[in-house]
C-alpha positions in Angstrom: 97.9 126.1 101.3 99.7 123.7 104.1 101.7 120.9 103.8 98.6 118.4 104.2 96.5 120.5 102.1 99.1 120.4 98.9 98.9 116.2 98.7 95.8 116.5 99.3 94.5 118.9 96.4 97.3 116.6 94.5 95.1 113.6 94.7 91.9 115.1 93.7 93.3 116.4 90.4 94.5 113.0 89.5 91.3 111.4 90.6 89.3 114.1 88.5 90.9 114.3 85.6 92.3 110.2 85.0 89.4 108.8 86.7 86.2 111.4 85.9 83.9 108.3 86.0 84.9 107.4 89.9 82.6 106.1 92.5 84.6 107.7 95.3 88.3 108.3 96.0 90.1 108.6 99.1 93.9 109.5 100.0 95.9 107.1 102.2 99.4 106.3 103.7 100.9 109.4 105.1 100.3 111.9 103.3 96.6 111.7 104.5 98.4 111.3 107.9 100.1 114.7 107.6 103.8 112.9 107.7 104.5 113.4 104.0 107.8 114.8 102.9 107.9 116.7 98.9 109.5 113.4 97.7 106.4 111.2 99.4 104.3 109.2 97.0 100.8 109.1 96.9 98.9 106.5 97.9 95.2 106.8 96.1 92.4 104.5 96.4 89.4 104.6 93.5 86.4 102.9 94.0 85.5 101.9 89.9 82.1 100.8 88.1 81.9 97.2 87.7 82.3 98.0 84.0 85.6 98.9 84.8 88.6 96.4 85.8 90.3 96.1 89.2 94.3 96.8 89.3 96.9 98.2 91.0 99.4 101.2 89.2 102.3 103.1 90.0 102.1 106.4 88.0 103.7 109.6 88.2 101.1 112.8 87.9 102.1 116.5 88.4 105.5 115.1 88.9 104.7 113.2 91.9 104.9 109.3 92.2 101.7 108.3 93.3 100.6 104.1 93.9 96.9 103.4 92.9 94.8 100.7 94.5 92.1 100.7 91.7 89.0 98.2 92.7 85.4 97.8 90.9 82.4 97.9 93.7 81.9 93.9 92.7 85.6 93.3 93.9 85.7 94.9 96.9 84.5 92.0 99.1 87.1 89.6 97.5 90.0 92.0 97.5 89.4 92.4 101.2 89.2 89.2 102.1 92.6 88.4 100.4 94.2 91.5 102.1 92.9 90.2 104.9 94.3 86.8 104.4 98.3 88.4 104.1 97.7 89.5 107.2 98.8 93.1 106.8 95.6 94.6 105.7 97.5 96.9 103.7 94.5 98.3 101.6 91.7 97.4 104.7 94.1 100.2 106.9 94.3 102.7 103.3 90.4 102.8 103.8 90.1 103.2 107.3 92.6 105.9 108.0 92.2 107.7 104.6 90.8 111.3 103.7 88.0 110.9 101.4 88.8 112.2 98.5 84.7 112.5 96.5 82.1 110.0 97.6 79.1 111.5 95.1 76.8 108.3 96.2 78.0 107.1 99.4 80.0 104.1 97.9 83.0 105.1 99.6 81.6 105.5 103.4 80.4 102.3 103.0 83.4 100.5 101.5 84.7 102.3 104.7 82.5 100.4 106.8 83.4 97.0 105.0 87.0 98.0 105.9 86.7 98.7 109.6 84.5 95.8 110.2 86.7 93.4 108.8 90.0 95.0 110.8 87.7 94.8 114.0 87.9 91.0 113.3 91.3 91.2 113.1 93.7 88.8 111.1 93.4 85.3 110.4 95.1 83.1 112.9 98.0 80.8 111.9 96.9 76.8 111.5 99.1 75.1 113.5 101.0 73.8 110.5 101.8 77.7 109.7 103.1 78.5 113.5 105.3 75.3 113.8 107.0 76.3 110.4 107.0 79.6 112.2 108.7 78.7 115.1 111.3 76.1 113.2 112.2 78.8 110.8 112.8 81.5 113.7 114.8 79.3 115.9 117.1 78.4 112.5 117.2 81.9 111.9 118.4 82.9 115.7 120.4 79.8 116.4 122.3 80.9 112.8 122.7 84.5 114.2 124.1 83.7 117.6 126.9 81.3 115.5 127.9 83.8 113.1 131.1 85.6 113.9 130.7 89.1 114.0 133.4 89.7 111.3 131.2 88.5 108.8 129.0 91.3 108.6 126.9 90.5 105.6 125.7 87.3 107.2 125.4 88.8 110.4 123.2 91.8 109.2 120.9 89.2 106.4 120.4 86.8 109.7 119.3 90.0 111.7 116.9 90.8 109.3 115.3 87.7 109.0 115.2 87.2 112.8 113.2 90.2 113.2 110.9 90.0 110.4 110.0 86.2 111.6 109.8 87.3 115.1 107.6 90.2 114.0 105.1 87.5 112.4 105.0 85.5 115.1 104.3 88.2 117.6 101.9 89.3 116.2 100.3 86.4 115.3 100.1 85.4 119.1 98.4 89.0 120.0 95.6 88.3 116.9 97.1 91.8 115.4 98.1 92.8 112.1 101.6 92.4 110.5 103.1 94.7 108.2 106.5 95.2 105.7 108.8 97.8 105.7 108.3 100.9 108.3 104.8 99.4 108.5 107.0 96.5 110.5 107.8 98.5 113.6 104.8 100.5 113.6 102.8 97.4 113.5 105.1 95.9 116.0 104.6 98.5 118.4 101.3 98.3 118.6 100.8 94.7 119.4 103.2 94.5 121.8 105.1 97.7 123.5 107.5 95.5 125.6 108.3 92.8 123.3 108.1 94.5 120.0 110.8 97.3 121.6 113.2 94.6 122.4 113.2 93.1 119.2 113.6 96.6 117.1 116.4 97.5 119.7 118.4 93.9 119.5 118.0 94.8 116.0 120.1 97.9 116.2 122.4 96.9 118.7 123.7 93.9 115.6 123.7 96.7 113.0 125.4 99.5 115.1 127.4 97.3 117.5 127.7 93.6 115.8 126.3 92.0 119.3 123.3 89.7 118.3 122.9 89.0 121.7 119.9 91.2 122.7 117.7 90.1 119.5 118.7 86.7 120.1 117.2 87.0 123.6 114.0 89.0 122.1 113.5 86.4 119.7 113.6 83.7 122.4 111.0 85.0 125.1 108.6 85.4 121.7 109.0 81.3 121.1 108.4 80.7 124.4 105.1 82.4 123.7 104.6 79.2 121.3 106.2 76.4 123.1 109.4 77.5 122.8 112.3 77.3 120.0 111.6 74.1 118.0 114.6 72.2 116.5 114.9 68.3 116.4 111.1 67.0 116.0 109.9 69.4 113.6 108.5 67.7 110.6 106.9 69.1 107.7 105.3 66.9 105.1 105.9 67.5 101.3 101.9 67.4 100.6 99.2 68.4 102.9 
């Protein structure tokens, strides 16, 4: 048995013997990728009766960790369009790159299809009100980095972080792609924009290896100039809306 095949035969034990009344299972993230490691979790989705309830659990089975995405057939719809609504997609993308695990009445190739057709409208875009708090909270975050002596490392590194990760969502915003957190972040980055998202992920480094926040600062600019430009004195945001 390979690598692949060992997650994989993982997964169908758990869904077989916790689950026996499943509607159809599938294996995501990157195990079903063929980039796990021994130590990688595994990320299982289970399509449930409707007499059943939907959830999310972390477990550990055959002494592996593995995160369950657990939705009833009624959900589904709902629970897409509020993964959909983050943004990130993160359980639209578990079911349209994931192995199928059992799909004993065709319930999972067609939550499938619900998956693919909703990522093949892509994300929701930002109301205005959402990219101008976008761009304000960017150019604070860039304006504090560039200001922020290089001896204060903590700072420095925190502001780095949050100038990438707002620069990220703006990006790609503008490009009508998905967003994601954690490695999903550069990945998803990459994608939407080679040039640009590059530059950010290497200003990024260049403050953590070298202390110079001068290259994400300039990264993080030509993205607001996407948008107008950064946006400081004449940005209001009302308490109610």
């Amino acid at each position: 048995m390979n690598d692949q095949e060992i997650p994989v035969a993982q997964a169908l034990r758990l869904v077989t013997t916790l689950f026996p009344h499943a509607l159809g299972a599938l294996l995501g993230g990157s195990a079903a990728q063929g980039r796990a490691t021994p130590t990688s979790d595994l990320d299982v989705a289970v399509l449930l009766p409707d007499s059943d309830t939907s959830r999310r659990e972390v477990i550990r089975h055959e002494g592996r960790l593995a995160e369950l995405f657990l939705n009833t057939l009624a959900d589904v719809p709902e629970f897409f369009a509020w993964d959909r609504a983050r943004r990130r997609g993160t359980v639209l993308f578990l079911y349209d790159q994931g192995l199928p695990l059992l799909d004993p009445h065709g319930h999972l190739s067609r939550t499938c299809e619900q998956a693919r057709a909703v990522l093949a409208a892509g994300p929701p875009p930002l109301t205005p009100a959402e990219r101008e708090r976008a761009r304000y909270g960017l150019t604070c975050f860039m304006d504090d980095l560039v200001d922020t002596p290089p001896t204060h490392r903590y700072e420095q590194l925190a502001l780095a972080d949050f100038t990438l990760r707002e620069a990220a969502h703006l990006l790609t915003a503008y490009h009508n792609a998905w967003t994601g957190i954690g490695k999903w972040l550069p990945r998803r980055l990459l994608s939407a924009d080679p040039a640009r998202g590059k530059a950010l992920l290497d200003g990024h480094q260049a403050v953590a290896e070298r202390a110079d926040p001068a290259p994400l600062a300039a990264a993080a600019e030509q993205v607001l100039d996407l948008l107008g430009g950064p946006l400081r004195e004449g940005y209001a945001h009302p308490w109610r809306t």
